[in-house]
N, C-alpha and C positions, 0 to 999 in steps of 0.2 A: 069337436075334440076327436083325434084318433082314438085309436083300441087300444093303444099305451099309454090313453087318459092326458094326452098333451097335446095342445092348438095344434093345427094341420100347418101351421108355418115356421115349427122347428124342424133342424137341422141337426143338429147338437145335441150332446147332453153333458155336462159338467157335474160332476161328483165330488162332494169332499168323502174324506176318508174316513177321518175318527167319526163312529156312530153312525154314520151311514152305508159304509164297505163293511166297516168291520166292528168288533166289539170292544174297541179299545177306548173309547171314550172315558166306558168306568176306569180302565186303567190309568187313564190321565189324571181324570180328576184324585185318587187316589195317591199318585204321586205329587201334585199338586200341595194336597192336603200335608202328607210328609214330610213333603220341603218346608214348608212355611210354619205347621205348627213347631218345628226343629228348631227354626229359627228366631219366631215370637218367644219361645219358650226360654232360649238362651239370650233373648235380648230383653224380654220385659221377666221373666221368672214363673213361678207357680201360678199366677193370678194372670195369666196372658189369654188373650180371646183369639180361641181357636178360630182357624181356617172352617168357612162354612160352604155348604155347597151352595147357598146363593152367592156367597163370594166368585164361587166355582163361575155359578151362571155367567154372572155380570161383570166380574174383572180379566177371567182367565180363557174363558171356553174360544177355543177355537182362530185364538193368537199366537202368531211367533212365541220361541221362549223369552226371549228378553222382553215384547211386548207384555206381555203377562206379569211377568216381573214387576216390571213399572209400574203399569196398573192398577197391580193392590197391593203395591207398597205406597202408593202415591194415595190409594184409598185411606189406607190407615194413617196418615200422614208423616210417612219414612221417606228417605233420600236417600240412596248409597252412591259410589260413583259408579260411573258406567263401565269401567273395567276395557276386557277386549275379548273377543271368542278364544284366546287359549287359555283364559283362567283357570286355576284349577278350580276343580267343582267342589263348590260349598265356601268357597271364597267371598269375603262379604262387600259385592261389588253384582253390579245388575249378572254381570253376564257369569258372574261364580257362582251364583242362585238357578241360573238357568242350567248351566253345565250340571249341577249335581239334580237337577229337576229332571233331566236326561238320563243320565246315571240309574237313579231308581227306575225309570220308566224302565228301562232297561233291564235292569236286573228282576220286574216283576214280569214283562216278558219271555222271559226267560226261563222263568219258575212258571210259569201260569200257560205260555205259549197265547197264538193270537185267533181267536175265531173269526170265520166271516159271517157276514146275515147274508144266509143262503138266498130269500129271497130277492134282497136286490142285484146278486148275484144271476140269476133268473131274470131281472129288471132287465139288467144291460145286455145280456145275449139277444134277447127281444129286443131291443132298444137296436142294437148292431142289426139284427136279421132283416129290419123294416129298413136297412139302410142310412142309419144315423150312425153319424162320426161321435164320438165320446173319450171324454179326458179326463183325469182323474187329477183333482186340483185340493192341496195340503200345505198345512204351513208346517206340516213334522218332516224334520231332515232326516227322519228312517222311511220315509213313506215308501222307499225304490224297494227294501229287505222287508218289508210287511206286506206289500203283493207278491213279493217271489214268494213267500210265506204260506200264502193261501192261495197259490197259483193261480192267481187273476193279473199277471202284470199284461197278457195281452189280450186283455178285456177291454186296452185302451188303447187309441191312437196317439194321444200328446200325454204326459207328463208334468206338471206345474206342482214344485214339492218348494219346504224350506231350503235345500241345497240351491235350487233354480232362482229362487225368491233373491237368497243373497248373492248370487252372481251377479244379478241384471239392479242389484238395485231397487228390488219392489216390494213398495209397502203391505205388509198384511194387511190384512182382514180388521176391523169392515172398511177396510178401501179395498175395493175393487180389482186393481190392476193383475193380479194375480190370475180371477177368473179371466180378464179381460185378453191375457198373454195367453189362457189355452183358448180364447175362442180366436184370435190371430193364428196361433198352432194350426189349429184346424181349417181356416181359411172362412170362416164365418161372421156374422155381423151377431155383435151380444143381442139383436132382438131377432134372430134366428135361432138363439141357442135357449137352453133350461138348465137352469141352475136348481141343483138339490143338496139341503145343507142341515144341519138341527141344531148349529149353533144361531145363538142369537146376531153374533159380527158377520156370521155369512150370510144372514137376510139381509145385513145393512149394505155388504157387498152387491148383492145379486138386485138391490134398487138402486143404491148408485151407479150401477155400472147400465141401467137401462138391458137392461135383460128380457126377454120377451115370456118367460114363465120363470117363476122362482118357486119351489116348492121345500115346504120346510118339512123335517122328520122328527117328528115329536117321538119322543122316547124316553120322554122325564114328566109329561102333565104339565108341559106348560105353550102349549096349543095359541093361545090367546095372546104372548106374547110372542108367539113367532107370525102370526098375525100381525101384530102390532108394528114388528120391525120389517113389515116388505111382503111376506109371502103371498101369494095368489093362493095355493092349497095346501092345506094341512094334513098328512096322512102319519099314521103312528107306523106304519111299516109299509117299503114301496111293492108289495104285493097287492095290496088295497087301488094298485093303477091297472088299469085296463087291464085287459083279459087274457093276457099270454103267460101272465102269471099266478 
């Protein structure tokens, strides 16, 4: 292992965004939660079973908006139609659920502003100084205005956000392709590169895609399952990697 706590045969490094750049994870889920219990409440009444953060975990974390969507409306056994991306938000169609899921993100943004975790901040300068390429890989279509935000957008050499995703066609998280298009970016083979994620769909990602380190960021106590779904290392914050940080 290098002094950046990663095999001596990466090249790479891949970052997701939410929870691991920055602090907006809780804002998601939070939004999340907003959207859905808005709308159990106006479709089943008083007696509707709230939005939980293991829902959070297991249906939503660290998918597209529309995938998420799907996912735990499909949990609770809902259908709505699929609508189209210019719906309006709160529209009761997958992608009118997503827009206003947006929406509030947005607007608590806004109110709240966006922190970075300084130290992986610290992670990736080290990471660049040793001469590793790194890309900053998201399924959120604000991911380009939340690095200029915390001015780290040239903290990265490629880009792979939700705007890119829906250009090209590629599936989120946990498929792969995504991570797989910044390691093509960069010009790398996925078992040259490291993936670090703290959703559980991005361990699923960073092992299907054969990846040559995936390291998960625990930041909610659930260590064991991000184990379970792919990771090589578990660290609750990437200061705890080698020693430049």
């Amino acid at each position: 292992m290098t002094d950046l706590g990663l095999p001596d045969t990466i090249l790479a490094c891949l970052f997701d965004l939410d929870g691991v750049v920055t602090r907006t994870a809780v804002v998601h889920a939070a939004a999340w939660k907003e959207l859905f219990d808005a709308f159990l409440h106006e479709r089943d009444g008083d007696g509707f079973r709230p939005f939980t953060d293991a829902d959070y975990d297991q249906y939503v974390d660290g998918l597209p908006r529309a995938d998420g969507v799907r996912s735990f409306l499909a949990s609770r056994g809902i259908a709505l139609p699929e609508g189209g991306p210019g719906d309006r938000p709160g529209a009761r169609t997958v992608h009118g659920l997503g827009n206003r899921k947006n929406e509030l993100l947005l607007e608590r943004i806004r109110t709240d502003g966006v922190e970075a975790h300084d130290s992986t901040l610290r992670y990736i300068a080290a990471v660049r100084a040793r001469g590793l390429r790194t890309a900053i890989v998201s399924s959120s279509a604000n991911c380009r205005d939340v690095l200029r935000s915390i001015g780290a957008e040239d903290l990265f050499d490629a880009r792979i956000d939700g705007v890119d995703a829906a250009e090209r066609g590629l599936p989120g998280k946990p498929a792969p392709d995504t991570f797989l298009a910044a390691a093509r970016e960069l010009g790398v083979e996925p078992s040259r590169a490291a993936v670090f994620e703290d959703a559980l769909a991005g361990m699923d990602a960073g092992r299907a895609g054969g990846f040559g380190y995936v390291v998960g960021v625990d930041r909610a106590g659930r260590a064991d399952a991000l184990y379970a779904h792919g990771a090589d290392r578990v660290v609750s914050d990437l200061g705890e990697l080698g020693r430049e940080t």
